[in-house]
C-alpha positions in Angstrom: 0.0 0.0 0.0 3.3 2.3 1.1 4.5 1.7 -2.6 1.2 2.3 -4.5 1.0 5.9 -2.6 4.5 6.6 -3.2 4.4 5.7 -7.0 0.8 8.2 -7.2 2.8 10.8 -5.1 5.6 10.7 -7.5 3.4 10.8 -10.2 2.0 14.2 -9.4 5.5 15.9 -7.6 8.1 18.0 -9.3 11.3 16.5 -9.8 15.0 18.0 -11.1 15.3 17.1 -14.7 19.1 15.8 -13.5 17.8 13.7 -10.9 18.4 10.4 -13.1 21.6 11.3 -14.7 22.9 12.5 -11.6 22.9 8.6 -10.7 23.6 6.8 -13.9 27.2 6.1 -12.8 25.7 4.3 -9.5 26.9 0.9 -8.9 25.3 -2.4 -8.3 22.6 -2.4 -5.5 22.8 1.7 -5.7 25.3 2.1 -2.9 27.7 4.7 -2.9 30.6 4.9 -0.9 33.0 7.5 -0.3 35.6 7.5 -3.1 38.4 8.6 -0.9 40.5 7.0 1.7 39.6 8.5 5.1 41.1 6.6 7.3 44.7 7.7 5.3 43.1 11.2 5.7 43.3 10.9 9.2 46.7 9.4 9.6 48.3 11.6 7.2 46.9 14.5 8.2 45.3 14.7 11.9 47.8 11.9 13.1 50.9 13.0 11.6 51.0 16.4 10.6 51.3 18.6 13.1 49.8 22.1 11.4 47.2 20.3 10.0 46.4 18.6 13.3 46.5 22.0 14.9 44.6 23.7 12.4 41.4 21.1 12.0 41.6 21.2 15.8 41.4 25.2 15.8 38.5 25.2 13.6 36.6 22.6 16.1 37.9 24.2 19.4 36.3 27.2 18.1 33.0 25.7 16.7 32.1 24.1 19.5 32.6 27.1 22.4 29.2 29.2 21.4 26.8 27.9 23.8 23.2 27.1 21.7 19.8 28.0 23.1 16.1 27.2 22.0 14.2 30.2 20.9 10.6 30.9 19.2 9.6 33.4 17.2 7.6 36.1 17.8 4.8 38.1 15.7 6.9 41.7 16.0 9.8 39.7 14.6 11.4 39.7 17.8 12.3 36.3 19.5 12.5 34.9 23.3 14.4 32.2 24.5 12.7 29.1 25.6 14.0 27.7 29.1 11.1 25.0 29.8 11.1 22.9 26.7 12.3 18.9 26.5 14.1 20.3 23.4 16.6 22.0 25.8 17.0 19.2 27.4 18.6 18.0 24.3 21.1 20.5 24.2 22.4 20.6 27.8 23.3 16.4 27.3 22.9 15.4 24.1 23.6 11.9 24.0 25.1 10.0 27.7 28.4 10.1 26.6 28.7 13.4 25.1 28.2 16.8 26.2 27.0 19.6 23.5 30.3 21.3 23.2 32.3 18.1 22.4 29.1 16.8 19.9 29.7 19.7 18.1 33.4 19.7 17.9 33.5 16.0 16.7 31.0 17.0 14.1 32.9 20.2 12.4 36.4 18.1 12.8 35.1 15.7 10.7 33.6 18.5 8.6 37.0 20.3 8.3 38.5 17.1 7.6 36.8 15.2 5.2 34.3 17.4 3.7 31.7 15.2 5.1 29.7 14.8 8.8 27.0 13.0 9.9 24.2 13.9 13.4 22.1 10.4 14.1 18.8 11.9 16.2 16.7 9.4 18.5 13.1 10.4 19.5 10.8 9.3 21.7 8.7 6.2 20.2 5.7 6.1 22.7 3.7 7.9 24.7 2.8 11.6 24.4 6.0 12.8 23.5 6.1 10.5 20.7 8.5 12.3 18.1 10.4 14.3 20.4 14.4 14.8 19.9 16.0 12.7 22.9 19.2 12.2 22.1 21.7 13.6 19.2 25.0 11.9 17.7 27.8 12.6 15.3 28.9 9.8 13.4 31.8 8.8 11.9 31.7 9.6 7.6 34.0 6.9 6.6 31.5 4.4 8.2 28.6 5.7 6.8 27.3 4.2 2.9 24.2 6.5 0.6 21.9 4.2 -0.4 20.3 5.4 -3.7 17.3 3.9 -6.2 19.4 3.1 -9.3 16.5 3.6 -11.5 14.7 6.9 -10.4 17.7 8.8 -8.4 16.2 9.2 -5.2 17.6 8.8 -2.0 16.5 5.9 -0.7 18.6 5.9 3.0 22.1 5.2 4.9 24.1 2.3 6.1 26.5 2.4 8.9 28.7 0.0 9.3 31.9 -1.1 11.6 34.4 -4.0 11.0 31.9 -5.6 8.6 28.9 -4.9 11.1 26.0 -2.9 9.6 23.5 -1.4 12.1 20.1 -1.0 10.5 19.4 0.9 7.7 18.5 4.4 8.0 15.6 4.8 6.0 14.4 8.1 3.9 11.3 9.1 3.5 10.4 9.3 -0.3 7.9 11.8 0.2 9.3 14.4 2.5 13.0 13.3 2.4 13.1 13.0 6.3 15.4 10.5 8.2 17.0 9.8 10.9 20.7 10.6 9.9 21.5 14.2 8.8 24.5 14.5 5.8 26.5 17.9 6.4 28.9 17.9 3.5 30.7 20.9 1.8 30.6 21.5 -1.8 32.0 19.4 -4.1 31.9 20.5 -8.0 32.5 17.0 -9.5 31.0 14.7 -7.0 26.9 14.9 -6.5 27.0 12.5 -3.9 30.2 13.5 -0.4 32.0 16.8 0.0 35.2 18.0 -0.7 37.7 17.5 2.1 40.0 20.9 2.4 42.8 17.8 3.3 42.4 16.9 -0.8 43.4 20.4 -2.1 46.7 20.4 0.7 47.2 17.0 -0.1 50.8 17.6 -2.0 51.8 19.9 0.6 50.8 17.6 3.6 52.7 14.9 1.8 55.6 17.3 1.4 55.8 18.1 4.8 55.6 14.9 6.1 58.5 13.7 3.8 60.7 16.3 4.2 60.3 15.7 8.0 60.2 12.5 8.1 64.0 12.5 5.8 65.1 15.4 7.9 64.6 13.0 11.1 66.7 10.2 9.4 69.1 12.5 8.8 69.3 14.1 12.6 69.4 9.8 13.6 72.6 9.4 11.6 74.3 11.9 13.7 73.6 14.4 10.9 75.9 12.8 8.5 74.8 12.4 4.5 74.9 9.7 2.9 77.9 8.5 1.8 79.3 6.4 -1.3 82.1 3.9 -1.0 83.6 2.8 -4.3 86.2 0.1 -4.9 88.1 1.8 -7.6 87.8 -1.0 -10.7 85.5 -2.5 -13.3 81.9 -4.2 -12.4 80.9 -7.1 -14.1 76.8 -7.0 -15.9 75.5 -8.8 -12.9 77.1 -6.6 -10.5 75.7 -3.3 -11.9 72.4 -5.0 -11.9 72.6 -5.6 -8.4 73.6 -2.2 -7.4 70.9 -0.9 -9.1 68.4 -3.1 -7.5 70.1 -2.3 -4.4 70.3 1.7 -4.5 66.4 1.8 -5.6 64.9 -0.1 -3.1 67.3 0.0 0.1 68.7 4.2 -0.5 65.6 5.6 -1.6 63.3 7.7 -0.1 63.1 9.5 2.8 63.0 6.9 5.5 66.7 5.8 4.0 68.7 9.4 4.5 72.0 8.7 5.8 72.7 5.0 4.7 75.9 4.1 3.4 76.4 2.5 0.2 79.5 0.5 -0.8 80.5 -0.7 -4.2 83.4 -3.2 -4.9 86.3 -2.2 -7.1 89.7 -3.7 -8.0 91.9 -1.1 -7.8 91.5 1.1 -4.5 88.4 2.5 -2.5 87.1 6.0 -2.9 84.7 7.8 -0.1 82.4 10.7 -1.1 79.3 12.2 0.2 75.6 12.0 -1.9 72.2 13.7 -1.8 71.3 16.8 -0.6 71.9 18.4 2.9 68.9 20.1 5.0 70.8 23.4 3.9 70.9 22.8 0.8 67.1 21.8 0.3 66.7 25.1 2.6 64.4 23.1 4.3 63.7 25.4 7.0 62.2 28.3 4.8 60.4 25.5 2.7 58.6 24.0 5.4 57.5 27.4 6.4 55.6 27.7 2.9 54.2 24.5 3.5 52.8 25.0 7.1 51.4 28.2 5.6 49.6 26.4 2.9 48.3 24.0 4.9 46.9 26.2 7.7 45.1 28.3 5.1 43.8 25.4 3.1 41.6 24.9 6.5 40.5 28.3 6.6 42.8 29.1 9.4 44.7 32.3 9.5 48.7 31.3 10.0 49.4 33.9 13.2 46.7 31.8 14.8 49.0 28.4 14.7 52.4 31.0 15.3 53.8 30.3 12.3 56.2 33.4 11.6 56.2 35.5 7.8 52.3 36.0 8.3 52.3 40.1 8.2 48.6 40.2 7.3 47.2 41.8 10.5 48.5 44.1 13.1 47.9 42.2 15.9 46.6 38.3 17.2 43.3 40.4 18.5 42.8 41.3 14.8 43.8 37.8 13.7 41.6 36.0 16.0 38.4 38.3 14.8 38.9 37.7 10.8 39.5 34.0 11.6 35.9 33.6 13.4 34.2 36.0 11.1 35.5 33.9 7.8 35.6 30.5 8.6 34.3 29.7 12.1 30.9 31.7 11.7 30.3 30.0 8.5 30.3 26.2 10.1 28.2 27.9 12.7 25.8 28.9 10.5 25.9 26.2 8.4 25.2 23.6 11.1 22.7 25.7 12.7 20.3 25.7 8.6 21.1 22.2 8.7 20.1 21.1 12.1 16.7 23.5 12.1 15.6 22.4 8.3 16.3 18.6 9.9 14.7 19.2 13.1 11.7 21.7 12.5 8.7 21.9 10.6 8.7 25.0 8.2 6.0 26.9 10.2 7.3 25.6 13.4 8.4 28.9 15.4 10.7 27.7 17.5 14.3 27.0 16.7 17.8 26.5 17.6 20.6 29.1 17.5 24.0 30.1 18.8 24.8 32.7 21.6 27.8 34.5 21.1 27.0 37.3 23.9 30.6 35.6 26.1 33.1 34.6 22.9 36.0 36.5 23.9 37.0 36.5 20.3 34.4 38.9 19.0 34.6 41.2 22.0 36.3 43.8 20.0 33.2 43.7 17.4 30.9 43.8 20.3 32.9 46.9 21.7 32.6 49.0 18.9 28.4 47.7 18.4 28.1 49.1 21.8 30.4 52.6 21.3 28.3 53.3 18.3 25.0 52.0 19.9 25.9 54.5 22.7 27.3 57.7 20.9 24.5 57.6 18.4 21.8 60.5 19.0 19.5 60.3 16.2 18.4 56.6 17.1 16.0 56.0 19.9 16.2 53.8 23.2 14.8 51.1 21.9 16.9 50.9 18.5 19.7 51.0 20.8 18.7 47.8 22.2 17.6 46.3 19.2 21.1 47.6 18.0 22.8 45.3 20.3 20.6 42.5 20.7 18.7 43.7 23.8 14.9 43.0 23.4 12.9 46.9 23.6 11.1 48.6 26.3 7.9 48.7 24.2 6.0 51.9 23.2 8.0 53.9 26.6 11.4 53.0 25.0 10.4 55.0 21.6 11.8 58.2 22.5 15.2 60.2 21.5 17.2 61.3 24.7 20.1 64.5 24.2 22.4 65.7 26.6 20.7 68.8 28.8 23.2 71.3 27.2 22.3 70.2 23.4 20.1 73.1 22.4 19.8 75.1 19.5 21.8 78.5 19.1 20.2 81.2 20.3 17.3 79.1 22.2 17.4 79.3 26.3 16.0 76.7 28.3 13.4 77.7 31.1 15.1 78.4 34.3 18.6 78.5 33.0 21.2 81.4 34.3 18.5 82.9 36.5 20.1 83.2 39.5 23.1 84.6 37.8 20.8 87.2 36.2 19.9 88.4 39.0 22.7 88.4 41.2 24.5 90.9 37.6 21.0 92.8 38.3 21.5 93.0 42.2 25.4 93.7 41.3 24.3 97.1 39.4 22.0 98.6 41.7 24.1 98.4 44.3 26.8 100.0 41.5 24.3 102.5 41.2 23.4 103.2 44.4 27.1 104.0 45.5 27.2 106.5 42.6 24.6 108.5 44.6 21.5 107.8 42.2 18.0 107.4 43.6 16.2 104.4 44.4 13.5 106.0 42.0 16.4 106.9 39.5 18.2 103.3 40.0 14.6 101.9 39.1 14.0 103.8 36.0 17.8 103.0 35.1 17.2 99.6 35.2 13.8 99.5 33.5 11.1 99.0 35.9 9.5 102.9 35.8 9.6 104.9 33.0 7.9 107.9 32.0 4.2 107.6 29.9 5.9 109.3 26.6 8.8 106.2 26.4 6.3 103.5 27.5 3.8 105.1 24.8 6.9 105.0 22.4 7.6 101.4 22.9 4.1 100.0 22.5 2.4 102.3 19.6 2.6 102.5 15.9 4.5 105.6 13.9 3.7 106.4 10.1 6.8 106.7 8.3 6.2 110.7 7.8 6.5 110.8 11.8 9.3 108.5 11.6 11.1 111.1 9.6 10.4 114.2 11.5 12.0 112.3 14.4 15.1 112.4 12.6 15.4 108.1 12.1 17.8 106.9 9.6 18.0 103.9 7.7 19.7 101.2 9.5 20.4 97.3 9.9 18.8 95.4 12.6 22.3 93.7 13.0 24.1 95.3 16.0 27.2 96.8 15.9 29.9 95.0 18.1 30.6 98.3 20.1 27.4 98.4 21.5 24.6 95.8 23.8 21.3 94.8 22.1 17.5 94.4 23.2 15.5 92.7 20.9 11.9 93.4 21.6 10.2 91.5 18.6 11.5 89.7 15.8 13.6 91.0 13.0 11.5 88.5 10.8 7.9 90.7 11.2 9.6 93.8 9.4 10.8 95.0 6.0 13.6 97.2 6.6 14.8 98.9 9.9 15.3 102.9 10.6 17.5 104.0 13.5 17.4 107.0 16.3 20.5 107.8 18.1 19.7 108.6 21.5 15.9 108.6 21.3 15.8 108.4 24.8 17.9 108.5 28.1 17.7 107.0 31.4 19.8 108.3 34.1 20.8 110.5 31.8 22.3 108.1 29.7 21.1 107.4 25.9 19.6 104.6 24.4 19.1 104.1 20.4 15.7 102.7 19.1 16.1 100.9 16.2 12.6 101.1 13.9 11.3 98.1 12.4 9.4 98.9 9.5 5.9 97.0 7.8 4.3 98.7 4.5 3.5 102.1 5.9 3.7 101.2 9.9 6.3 100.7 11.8 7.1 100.3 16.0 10.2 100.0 18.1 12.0 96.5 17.4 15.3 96.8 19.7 17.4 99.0 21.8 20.9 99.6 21.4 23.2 100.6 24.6 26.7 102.0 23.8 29.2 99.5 25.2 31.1 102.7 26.7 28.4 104.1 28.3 26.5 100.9 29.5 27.7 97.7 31.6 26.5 94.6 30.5 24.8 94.1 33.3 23.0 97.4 33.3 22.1 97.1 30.1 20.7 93.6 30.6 18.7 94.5 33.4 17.3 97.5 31.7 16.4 95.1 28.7 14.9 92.7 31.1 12.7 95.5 32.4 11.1 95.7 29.3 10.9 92.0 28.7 13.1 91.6 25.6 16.2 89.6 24.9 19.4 90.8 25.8 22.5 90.2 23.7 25.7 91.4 24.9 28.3 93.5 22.8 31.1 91.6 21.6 28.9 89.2 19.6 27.8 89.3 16.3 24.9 87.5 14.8 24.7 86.6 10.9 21.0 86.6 10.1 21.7 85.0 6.9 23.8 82.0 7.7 22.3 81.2 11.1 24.7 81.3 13.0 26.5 83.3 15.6 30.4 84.0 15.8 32.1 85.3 18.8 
């Protein structure tokens, strides 16, 4: 019955065009097995090569520190991180034997060496958390067989199998493609089937390392000497030279055979002389440096990391360390972490699994200068800050802008601001006053509070421009001149053009200029002007503040045009 609704479900589902010549080369039975040796992967390169050892071992080390957390979606795109879910349990002991961190670094040294990894997932089989992940495992790849339908190309399951053993076959499903085992391989542009090991494209240089090591420890065991030739001065018979032939190609050759001695018969005398290469000569140290090089960058790993010296890339390890995670670390995370959540997940399940890298002391430095710009931004508000740094928000109280108190704009004041100093200046110039024998009436009218009805009149009525000119006003700029204190009474803006009267009025027998701002046919006092020699600042502020305008002190002159003011 299975088959009948598999066949109709084929029938009526989309398939690649390529699907069957993808698998035309398959053999017998449809089983495909890995093409390269692993287990001389290993030994060559994990057991025996020490910068490849070291660098497949960075690359894990570093995969598996991120701890990984469950989290679920939420509708304002946000997401919280699940604590109370069996699912976590999964991920603080994934199997009995295995914690996360080492599950994870098995999984991406297998990765980083043989282009291929394998998880195994166990659920629950009964009850009523039937289906639910229990237990996760990486498995070995060189174990591990794809099982494939000859005749229609489609993955049909796994076989894993030790000394001969097979365990049970993992079986996938034809309709949705689930199983049990999840394939991680890397990409592989000849092969449909396993990934490309990084040890397959440093496979000369690994070899080349090992060999020259390997001779160069020969040479140290015979107490550094070369090999030596001893010849017998005289002729050799046929068989003879066969025999020395036979003998130099398959006792002196190679590597393992540095520093052997060779003698050779003569008649006639023996001569001694040194052959082969010395470690100098082959400049072996330089050379191997190339090699380790090459081999620690075939693996995605930055050769400062390993301290191997001639690496002038970056300034520093700090800087080293960063690139490394940023190229190749964070892109096995992220690879592992699609896989595992398209394996694990239902497309419109909300919750998944991620990494937490909030406590890598690796990308502190990034995190430092998220958080400096987070914090020195002031266009962005409280809660884009926390979203900046992966904080969740405040909600609708967090959506505001905050400034620094002394962030205003020129020539605004805030409320309350220099008040007491204003009027300790005021209390400063009556006193001045005082002392100079004035009146309290005088002192009073000085600083602005009583006036006479003709100046009040003045400052509050409208003139026609033919009175203007019989009082003798002049054409003038509402700008101030820096030689004298300004009192702006209403804004420059309202009016045309300004006239001017030179000491229109006095107080205390001191004058005061009115400058004239001028609308069509009306115009009506706009500012006084105090003369910087005859008025104090704080007089003249005083007075201004008397008659409840805006006091600008000499010295300073304001551009109307640019909008600015330059002292």
């Amino acid at each position: 019955m299975a088959n009948i609704f598999t066949k109709l479900f084929s029938m009526f589902r989309k398939e690649s065009r390529t699907t069957q010549v993808r698998v035309a080369a398959v053999g017998s039975g449809g089983t495909i097995e890995p093409v390269r040796n692993y287990e001389n992967f290993a030994k060559e390169t994990y057991l025996k090569n020490a910068t490849a050892f070291q660098a497949i071992t960075c690359v894990a080390w570093n995969v598996s520190i991120p701890p990984w957390g469950l989290f679920k979606r939420l509708p304002d795109g946000n997401r919280e991180q699940i604590t109370d879910d069996p699912l976590v349990e999964v991920l603080k002991r994934p199997n009995p034997s295995e914690s996360l961190a080492f599950l994870m670094l098995r999984a991406s040294a297998y990765l980083a060496m043989s282009g291929n990894s394998f998880f195994e997932r166990i659920t629950q089989d009964t009850g009523p958390n039937r289906g639910i992940l229990r237990e996760l495992h990486a498995l070995r790849p060189d174990r591990m067989k794809i099982l494939v339908e000859p005749t229609t190309g489609q993955l049909r399951g796994y076989k894993y199998t030790v000394q001969g053993r097979s365990a049970p076959d993992f079986e996938v499903d034809p309709i949705t493609g689930q199983s049990d085992v999840l394939h991680l391989k890397s990409f592989h542009p000849i092969d449909d089937w396993w990934g490309a090991a990084p040890t397959e494209s440093a496979a000369r240089e690994i070899d080349t390392s090992n060999a020259a090591t390997q001779s160069n420890k020969a040479l140290l065991d015979n107490q550094g000497r070369p090999s030596m030739i001893y010849t017998l001065i005289g002729a050799l018979g046929d068989q003879a030279h066969d025999e020395l032939d036979r003998h130099i190609r398959e006792v002196h050759s190679g590597p393992a055979n540095t520093g052997k001695h060779l003698i050779v018969t003569g008649e006639r005398g023996t001569k001694v002389e040194p052959y082969g290469w010395s470690p100098k000569d082959l400049d072996f140290n330089e050379g191997d440096l190339r090699l380790m090089r090459k081999i620690a960058m075939s693996y995605g790993v930055f050769p400062m990391l390993l301290g191997i010296p001639g690496e002038a890339t970056f300034a520093n390890f700090k800087e080293c360390r960063l690139a490394f995670w940023e190229s190749t670390v964070l892109f096995y995370l992220n690879y592992i972490r699609g896989e595992l959540n398209n394996w694990l997940f239902k497309r419109d399940d909300p919750l998944f699994y991620d990494y937490i890298l909030d406590d890598v002391p690796a990308l502190a430095p990034k995190r430092d200068m998220l958080w400096k710009r987070a914090e020195e931004s002031d266009f962005l508000t409280i809660n884009q800050k926390l979203e900046m740094v992966g904080y969740p928000n405040y909600g609708p109280a967090g959506d505001v802008i905050l400034i620094s108190a002394n962030m205003i704009p020129l020539g605004s004041s805030v409320e309350g601001e220099g008040k007491e100093k204003e009027e300790e200046e005021e209390e400063k110039a009556r006193q001045e006053l005082v002392e100079q024998g004035y009146s309290d009436e005088e002192v009073d009218d000085m600083l602005g509070y009583t006036h006479g009805d003709e100046e009040q009149d003045d400052e509050q009525k409208e003139f026609d421009l033919d009175e203007l000119e019989e009082m003798g006003a002049v054409p003038d700029e509402e700008k101030p001149f820096p030689g004298e204190h300004s009192c702006r009474l209403f804004d420059p803006g309202q009016f045309d053009r300004f006239n001017r009267i030179n000491c229109y009025r006095r107080s205390a027998n001191r004058c005061i200029d009115y400058i004239f701002g001028i609308k069509g046919n009306k115009s009506k006092v706009q500012a006084l002007r105090y003369k910087k020699k005859v008025w104090t600042a704080s007089e003249a502020r005083a007075h201004c503040k008397g008659k409840g305008g805006t006091f600008e002190a000499a010295g300073k002159e304001v551009n109307m045009k640019e909008g600015f003011m330059a002292i």
